[in-house]
N, C-alpha and C positions, 0 to 999 in steps of 0.2 A: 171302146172298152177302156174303161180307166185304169191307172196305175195302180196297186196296192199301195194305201198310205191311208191317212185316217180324215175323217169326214169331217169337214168346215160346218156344221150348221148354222144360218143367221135366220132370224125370227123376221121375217114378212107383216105377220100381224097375229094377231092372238091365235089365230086358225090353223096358218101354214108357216111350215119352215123351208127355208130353201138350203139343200144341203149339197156341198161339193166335193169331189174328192180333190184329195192334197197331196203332196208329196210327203213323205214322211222326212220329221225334221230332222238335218242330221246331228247326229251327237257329237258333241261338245267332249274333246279327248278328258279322261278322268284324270282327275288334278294326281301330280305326281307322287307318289309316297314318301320319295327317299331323293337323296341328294348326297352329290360326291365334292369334294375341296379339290380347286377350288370355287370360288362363285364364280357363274358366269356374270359377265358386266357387258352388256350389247352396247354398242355406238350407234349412230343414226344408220352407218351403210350394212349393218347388221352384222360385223364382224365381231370380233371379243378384244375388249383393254385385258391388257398383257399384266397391267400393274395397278393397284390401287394402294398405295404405302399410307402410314399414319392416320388408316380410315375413324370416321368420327361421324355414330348415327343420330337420326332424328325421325321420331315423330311426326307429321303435320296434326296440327292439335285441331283443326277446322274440317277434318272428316270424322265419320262414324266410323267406318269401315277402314282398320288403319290402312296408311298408305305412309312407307319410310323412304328417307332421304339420306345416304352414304355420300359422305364430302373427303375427295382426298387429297394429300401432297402436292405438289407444284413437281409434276416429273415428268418423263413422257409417259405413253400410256399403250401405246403400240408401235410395233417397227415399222407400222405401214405407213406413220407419221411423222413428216419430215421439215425442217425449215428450213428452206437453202440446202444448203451443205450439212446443215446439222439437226440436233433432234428437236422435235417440238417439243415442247414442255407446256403443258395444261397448265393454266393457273386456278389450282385446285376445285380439279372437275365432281361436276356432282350429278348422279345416280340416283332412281328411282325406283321402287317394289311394292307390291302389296302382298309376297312372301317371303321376304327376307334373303330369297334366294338366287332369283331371276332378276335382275336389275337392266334400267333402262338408262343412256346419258339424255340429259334435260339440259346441259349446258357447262358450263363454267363457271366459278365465280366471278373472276375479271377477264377481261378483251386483253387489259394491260396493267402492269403492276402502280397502285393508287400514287397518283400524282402528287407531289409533295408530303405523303408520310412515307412511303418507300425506294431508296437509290433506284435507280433505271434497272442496277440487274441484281436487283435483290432478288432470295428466298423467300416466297408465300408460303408455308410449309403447317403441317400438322394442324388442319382446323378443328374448332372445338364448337360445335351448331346447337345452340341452344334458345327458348322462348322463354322471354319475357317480359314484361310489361306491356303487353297484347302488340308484341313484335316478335318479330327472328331477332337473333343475334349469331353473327360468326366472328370467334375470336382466332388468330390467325398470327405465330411466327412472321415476322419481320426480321429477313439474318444481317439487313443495312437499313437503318432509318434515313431517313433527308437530312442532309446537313442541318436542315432547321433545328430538330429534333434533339443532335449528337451534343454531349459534352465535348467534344474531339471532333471537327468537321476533319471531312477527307479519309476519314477510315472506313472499313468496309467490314469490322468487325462489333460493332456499336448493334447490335439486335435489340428486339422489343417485342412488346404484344400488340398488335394491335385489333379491330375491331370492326365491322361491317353491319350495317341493319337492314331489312328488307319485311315488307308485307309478307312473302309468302318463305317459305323453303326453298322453293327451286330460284331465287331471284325476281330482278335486278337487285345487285348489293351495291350497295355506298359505300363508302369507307370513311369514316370516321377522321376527320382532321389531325387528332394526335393520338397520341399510344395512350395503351390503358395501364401498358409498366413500360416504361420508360428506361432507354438504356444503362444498366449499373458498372459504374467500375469496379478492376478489379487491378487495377494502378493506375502506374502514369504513362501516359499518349495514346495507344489503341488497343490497353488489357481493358478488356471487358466481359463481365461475366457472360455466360451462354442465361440470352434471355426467351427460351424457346418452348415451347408445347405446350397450351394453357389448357386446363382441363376448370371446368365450373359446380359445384357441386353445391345443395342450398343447407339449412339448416331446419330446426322445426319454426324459429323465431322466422321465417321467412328470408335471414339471412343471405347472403350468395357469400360464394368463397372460391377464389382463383387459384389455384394451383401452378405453376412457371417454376422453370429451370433446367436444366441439364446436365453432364458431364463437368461442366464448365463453374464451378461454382457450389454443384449442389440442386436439389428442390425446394422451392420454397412455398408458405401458404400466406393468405392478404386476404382481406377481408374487402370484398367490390363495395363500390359506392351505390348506391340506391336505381341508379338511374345506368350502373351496368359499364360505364364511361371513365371511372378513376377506382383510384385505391384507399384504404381509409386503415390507418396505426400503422404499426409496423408488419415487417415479413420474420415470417418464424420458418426454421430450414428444416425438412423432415426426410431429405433424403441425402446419402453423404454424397462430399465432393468431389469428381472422378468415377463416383458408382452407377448413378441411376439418372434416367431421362422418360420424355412419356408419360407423364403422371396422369392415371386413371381413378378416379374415387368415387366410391359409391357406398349406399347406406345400408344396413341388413343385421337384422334382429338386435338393434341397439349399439350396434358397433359400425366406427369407421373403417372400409378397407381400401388402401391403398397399392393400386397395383404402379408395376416401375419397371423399364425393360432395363438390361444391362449390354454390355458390350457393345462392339460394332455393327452397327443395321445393317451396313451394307458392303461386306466382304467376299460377294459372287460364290461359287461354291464352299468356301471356308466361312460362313457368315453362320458366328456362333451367338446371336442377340437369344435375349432368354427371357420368361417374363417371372419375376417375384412378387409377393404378396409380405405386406403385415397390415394389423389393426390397430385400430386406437377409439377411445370412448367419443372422443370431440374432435373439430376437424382441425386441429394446429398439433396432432399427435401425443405425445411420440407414438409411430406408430410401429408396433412389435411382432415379429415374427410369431411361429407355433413356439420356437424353444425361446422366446422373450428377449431376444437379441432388438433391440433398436435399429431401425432401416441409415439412420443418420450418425449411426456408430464410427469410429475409426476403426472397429471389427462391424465393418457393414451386416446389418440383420437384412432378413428376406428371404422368403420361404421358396424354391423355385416351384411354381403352380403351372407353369407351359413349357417342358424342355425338350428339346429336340432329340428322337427317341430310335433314330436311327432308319427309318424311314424317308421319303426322300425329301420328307421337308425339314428345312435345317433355320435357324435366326426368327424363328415365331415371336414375334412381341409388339410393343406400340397399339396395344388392343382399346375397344371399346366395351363397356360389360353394360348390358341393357336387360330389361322383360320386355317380352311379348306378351301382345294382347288375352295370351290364356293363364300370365303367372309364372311360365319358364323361364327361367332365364339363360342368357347365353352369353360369350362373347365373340369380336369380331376383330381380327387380326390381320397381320402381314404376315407371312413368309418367306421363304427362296427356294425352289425347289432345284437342289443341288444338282439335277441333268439339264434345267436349260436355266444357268443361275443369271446370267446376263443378256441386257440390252445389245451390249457392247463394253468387252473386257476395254478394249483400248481406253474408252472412256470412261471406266469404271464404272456403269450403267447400272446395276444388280436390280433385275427384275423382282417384286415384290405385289404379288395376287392376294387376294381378300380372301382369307378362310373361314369360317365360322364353324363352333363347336359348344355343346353344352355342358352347364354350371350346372352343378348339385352340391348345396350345402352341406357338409359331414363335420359334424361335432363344430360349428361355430366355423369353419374355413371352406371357401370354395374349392371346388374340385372338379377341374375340366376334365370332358371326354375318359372318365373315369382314372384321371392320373395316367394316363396313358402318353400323354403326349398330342401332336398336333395330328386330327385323323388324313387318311388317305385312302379310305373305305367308303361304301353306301349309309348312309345316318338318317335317321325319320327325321323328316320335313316341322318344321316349323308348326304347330297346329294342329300336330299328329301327340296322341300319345306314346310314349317309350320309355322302356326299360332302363331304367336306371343303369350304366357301366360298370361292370363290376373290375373294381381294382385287381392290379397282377396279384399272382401269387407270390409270395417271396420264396427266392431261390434256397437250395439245400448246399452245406457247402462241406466235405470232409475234407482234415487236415492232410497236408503234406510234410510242408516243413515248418520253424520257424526258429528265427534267430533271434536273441535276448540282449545278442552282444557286453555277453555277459564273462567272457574272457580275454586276456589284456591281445592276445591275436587272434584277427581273423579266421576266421570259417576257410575250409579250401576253396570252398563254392565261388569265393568271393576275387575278385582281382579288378586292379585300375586300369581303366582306359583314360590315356595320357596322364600315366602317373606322376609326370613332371611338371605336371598344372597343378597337380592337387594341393592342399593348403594343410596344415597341421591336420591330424585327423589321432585320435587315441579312442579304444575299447574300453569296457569296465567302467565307466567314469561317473554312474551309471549307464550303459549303454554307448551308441558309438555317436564321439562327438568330433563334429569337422567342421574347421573353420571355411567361413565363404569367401571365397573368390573372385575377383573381381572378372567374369569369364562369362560364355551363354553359348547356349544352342538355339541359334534364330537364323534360320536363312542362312545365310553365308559367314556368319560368326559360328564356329565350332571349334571352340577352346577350352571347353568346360570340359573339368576330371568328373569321371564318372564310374560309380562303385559298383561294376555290375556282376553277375550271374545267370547264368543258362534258366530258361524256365520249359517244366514238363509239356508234352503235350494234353492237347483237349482244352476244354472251357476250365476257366480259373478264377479263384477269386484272391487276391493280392492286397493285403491291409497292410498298414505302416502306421505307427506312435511317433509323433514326433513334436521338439518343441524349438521353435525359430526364435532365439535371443537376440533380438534386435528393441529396440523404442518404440511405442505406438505413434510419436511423429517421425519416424523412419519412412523414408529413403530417398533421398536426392534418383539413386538408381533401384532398379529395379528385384532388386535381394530374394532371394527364392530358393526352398530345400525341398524336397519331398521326390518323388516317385518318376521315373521316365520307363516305357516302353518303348525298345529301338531296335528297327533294323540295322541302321547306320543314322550316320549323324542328321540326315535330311529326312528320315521318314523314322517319325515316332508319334507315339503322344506320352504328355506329359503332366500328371496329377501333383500340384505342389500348393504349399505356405508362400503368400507372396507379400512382401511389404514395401510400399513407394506410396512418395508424398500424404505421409500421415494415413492411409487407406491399407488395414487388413483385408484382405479376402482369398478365395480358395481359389486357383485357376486353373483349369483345363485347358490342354491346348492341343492342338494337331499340326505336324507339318510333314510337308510330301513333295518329292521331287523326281523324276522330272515335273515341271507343267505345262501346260498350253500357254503360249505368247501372251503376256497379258496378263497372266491369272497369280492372284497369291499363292506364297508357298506355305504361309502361314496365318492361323484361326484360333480363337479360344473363345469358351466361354466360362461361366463361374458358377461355384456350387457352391454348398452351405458355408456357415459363419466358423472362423476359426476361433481355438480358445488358447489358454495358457499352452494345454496339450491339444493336441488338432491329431483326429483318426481320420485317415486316408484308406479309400476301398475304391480298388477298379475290379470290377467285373469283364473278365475277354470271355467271347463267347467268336467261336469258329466255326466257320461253316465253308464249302466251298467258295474260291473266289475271294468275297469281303466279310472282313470279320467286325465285329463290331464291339466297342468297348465304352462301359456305364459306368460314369465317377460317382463317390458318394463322400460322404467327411461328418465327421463326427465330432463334438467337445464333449462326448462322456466315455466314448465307444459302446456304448449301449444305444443310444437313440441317432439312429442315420436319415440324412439326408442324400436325397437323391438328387442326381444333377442331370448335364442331359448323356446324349450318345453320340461318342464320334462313330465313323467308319473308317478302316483302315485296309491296306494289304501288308501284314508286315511279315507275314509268313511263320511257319512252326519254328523257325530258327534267329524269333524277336529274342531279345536279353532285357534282361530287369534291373535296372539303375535307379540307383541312389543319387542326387546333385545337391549339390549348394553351391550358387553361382549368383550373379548378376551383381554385385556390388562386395567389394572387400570388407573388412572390419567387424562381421559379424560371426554368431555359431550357429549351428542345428546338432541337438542333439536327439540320435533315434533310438528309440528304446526296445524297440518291436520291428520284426518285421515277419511275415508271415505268407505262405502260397496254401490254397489248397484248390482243391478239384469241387466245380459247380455239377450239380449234379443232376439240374433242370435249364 
C-alpha cells in the first residue's frame, strides 16, 4: 500500500504512462512577514555578530534577482572572538542577503591591513562599496597612512581615504597603492585634519563626487577623477568643524540630501550620536535644513531625522539610505542598545548592531519610521507592502507658572545653589541677566551656581527664552546657559546654548552616578540650530521606575524642533536650574521661563 502523496506520471510511449506514488513534497517555511531591529548577521558557525558599526550597502549589479552586500567597520564583531589576549578585530567584514534582513558573513575585506598604504596598526574604518567602471570599488578610512604617504613620517595621526577594487562584491580586494585624499594638515608636526568616512554619490553629467571628513576639520565635497583613483579642483566644506561626521548623500526629487551623524559613536550606555539631515540643489551645497539654517554654519544647521526616543536604543547614526528593488526606500544604521551597551567597558568596546527602518518622503524631507525614532517593534519585511507610520500626536500642555523676570528681585520660588560661585546676576534688565562663570557640572567638577526652584508633580513641559552674548568665534572653553534638571550635582540632564571653538549649537546632556566600573558618568547629544533668541523645551514625562525626558529648541518659539530622549531616575523631588557656566567673560540673558502640566 502506498503512502498518500501525489502521483509521479512519466509517458512510456504514446499509449502508456507509468505512474508512481510519491511522497508529498514538503513545504518550504512561508517567507517571513515582519522583522525585529536588530538584523540578524550569521557567521559561518551560525552564531550572530554582535556589531556591525559604519554599515555601507551594495547591490551586485550581475544578478537578476537582487542579492545585497553590508560592508562594515574594522571592529570585533563577537565576544566569542578573540586574538591572544585581546579582541579580534575584523578588518571590515562583509555580509550577504537577498532580503535585506537575514544576512550571511562571505568574508573580510583584508586578511591584513594593505601593505604600504596603511601603518601596521592602523584603522580600516567606515567603507563606502560602490560600481563602477564595470568594477567594485571600496573606499575605505585609513586613521595612519605609511610613512610613504605622510607629510610628517612617524605620526599616527596623518588619516586618508583610501581605496580597493575587485571583480565581484564579496572579494578578493586589492588595495590601491596610494590614497585617493591624501592626508591634510591642520598645522605643524602631527595636526592633521580628521580624513575619514567617504561616501560617493554621482551627478546626472555622470560625474562622481567623494564626500570625506569628520569632527576634525569639518566635511568636505571633491569632485573624483574619471578613473575613481584621484581628486580633481578643490574641496568645498559643507559640514561645520567639530559638528558632523558620516557623510551620507543621496539624490531625490531634484534635490541634494545630506545626511551627517553628530556626537560621540561610541559612549556604551551614554552614547548620544544622532543622525541630521539638510538639502541642497547641487552636490558642493550649501546644504540647508527645513528652517534654512546651513549644516556648515558656526550656528550649525541640521534637522535631527533619527534621535533616540527613549527606547532602548540610544546613538543611532553613521547610516546608509538606499531603494529596494520595489521603489522603498530605507535606511540602514548603527546603534547601542543601552542594556548590553558594551563589548567591554574596560576597553571602551561599545557594541553597535545594524538596524534598518523606513523612509517616507513628506513635503520634500525624509522621515524615518514615521519620526518616531529608531524602531524596537515587529516592521513588514522588505517586499511587503506597509502602512505608511503615522507621526506622534503632539502633546497638550496647560499653564502653571511663568516667570518674565520682570522685577528688579527674585520670585520666592527661586534660590541659589552655591551662591558664592555665582557671577553678577540683575532682574529687569529686560529679564534676568547673569554673567558666566568660569565653573561646570561634569563629573566631578561641581562648582557651577545654580538658580534653581522646586518643580510640581506629574508630566511637565518647561520652556525657557534665552539669549547667550558671547562671539560667533567663541570659546577657547566651553560657555553654556540654559536649563538643568537635578537631583544633585551627578545625576541631571541638561538642556543649554553652548559656544566653543567658533561652533553654536544646542546640547543635551545626561549625567548619573553611581556607575558600573568602567562606565561614563557622562552623555550628550544635540538638538536644533540656535538663534539670536534660542527657545528651550524639555518635555519630563513619569512613569514608575524611569522617567523619561524630550529636548526641543526653537529660534522663533513658534516652529520647534525636536531632539532625542534621555532616560533618567531623578525622582518627584528633581529641581529646575538655570546655569551659566563653563567659561568667564560672557552673559545670558532669560527672559522667559515657564512650567506647565503635559497633559498626554
Amino acid at each position: 500500500m502506498s503512502r498518500p502523496g501525489i502521483r509521479l506520471c512519466a509517458a512510456l510511449s504514446m499509449h502508456l504512462l507509468l505512474c508512481l506514488p510519491a511522497l508529498a513534497a514538503p513545504q518550504a517555511p512561508a517567507p517571513a512577514k515582519t522583522f525585529t531591529n536588530p538584523l540578524p548577521l550569521r557567521l559561518a558557525d551560525g552564531s550572530l555578530a554582535e556589531s556591525c558599526a559604519d554599515p555601507s550597502l551594495l547591490r551586485d549589479r550581475t544578478t537578476d534577482n537582487p542579492v545585497w552586500y553590508l560592508y562594515c567597520t574594522t571592529d570585533p564583531i563577537s565576544r566569542k572572538e578573540r586574538d591572544g589576549d585581546g579582541w579580534r578585530f575584523r578588518l571590515m567584514p562583509i555580509f550577504r542577503s537577498i532580503d535585506l534582513v537575514n544576512w550571511y558573513h562571505v568574508g573580510d575585506a583584508f586578511s591584513e591591513r594593505p601593505r604600504g598604504l596603511a601603518a601596521p596598526k592602523a584603522g580600516l574604518w567606515a567603507p563606502e562599496a560602490v560600481y563602477m567602471n564595470g568594477s567594485y570599488f571600496l573606499y575605505f578610512t585609513i586613521t595612519d597612512v605609511d610613512d610613504a604617504h605622510s607629510p610628517e613620517p612617524g605620526c599616527a595621526s596623518d588619516s586618508a581615504i583610501g581605496v580597493a577594487t575587485s571583480a565581484s562584491p564579496a572579494g578578493p580586494w586589492k588595495a590601491v597603492a596610494r590614497p585617493v585624499v591624501p592626508p591634510r594638515r591642520a598645522g605643524s608636526g602631527c595636526k592633521f585634519h580628521w580624513t575619514f568616512d567617504p561616501d560617493i554619490a554621482v551627478d546626472d553629467q555622470g560625474d562622481r563626487w567623494i564626500y570625506y571628513g569628520s569632527y576634525g576639520g569639518g566635511i568636505f565635497v571633491q569632485r573624483l577623477s574619471s578613473d575613481g583613483m584621484g581628486l580633481v579642483g578643490d574641496p568645498v566644506r559643507i559640514g561645520a568643524d567639530d559638528r558632523y561626521e558620516g557623510a551620507e548623500v543621496v539624490r531625490h526629487g531634484g534635490w541634494w540630501y545630506l545626511f551627517a551623524s553628530a556626537t560621540d559613536c561610541c559612549n556604551g550606555p551614554l552614547t548620544g550620536y544622532g543622525l541630521y539631515v539638510g538639502r541642497a540643489r547641487g552636490p558642493e551645497g550649501p546644504f540647508l535644513d527645513r528652517e534654512g539654517n546651513d549644516m556648515a554654519a558656526a550656528r550649525a544647521g541640521g534637522t535631527p531625522v533619527l534621535a533616540q526616543n527613549g527606547n532602548r536604543w540610544i546613538g543611532a547614526g553613521h547610516n546608509t539610505v538606499f531603494k529596494d528593488d520595489d521603489g522603498q526606500w530605507w535606511t540602514m544604521y548603527h546603534a547601542v542598545d543601552r542594556r548590553q551597551a558594551f563589548f567591554s567597558a574596560r576597553d571602551k568596546l561599545t557594541r553597535r548592531p545594524v538596524l534598518l527602518d523606513r523612509i517616507e518622503w513628506v513635503d520634500g524631507w525624509p522621515v524615518i519610521a514615521g519620526g518616531r525614532g529608531p524602531t524596537d517593534g515587529p516592521q513588514v519585511m522588505p517586499g511587503r507592502r506597509a502602512a505608511a507610520v503615522a507621526a506622534p500626536s503632539p502633546a497638550v500642555a496647560a499653564p502653571i507658572w511663568q516667570d518674565n523676570f520682570d522685577q528688579p528681585q527674585l520670585a520666592r520660588r527661586w534660590s541659589w545653589v552655591r551662591p558664592g560661585a555665582a557671577g553678577s546676576w540683575a532682574a529687569a534688565q529686560p529679564g534676568l541677566r547673569i554673567a558666566t562663570t568660569d565653573s561646570d557640572l561634569y563629573v566631578d567638577t561641581d562648582t557651577a551656581p545654580v538658580l534653581a526652584t522646586a518643580l510640581p508633580a506629574g508630566d511637565l513641559r518647561i520652556e525657557a527664552r534665552l539669549r547667550l552674548d558671547a562671539p560667533l568665534d567663541c570659546c577657547a572653553k566651553p560657555v553654556q546657559a540654559g536649563l538643568v534638571l537635578m537631583r544633585d550635582d551627578d545625576n541631571y540632564v541638561k538642556l543649554v546654548e553652548l559656544a566653543r571653538g567658533g561652533l553654536r549649537q544646542v546640547e543635551f546632556g545626561k549625567e548619573l552616578a553611581p556607575v558600573e566600573a568602567h562606565h561614563p558618568r557622562y552623555g550628550n547629544t544635540v538638538v536644533g540650530t540656535p538663534g539670536e533668541w534660542t527657545w528651550l523645551r524639555l518635555d519630563v514625562r513619569r512613569s514608575r521606575g524611569e522617567e523619561r525626558y524630550t529636548a526641543w529648541s526653537s529660534q522663533d518659539g513658534r516652529n520647534w524642533v525636536v531632539g532625542g530622549t534621555w532616560t533618567h531616575r531623578l525622582g518627584t523631588g528633581a529641581k529646575l536650574g538655570l546655569v551659566a557656566m563653563g567659561g568667564a567673560g560672557h552673559a545670558v540673558t532669560f527672559s522667559q521661563v515657564s512650567v506647565a502640566q503635559l497633559r498626554r
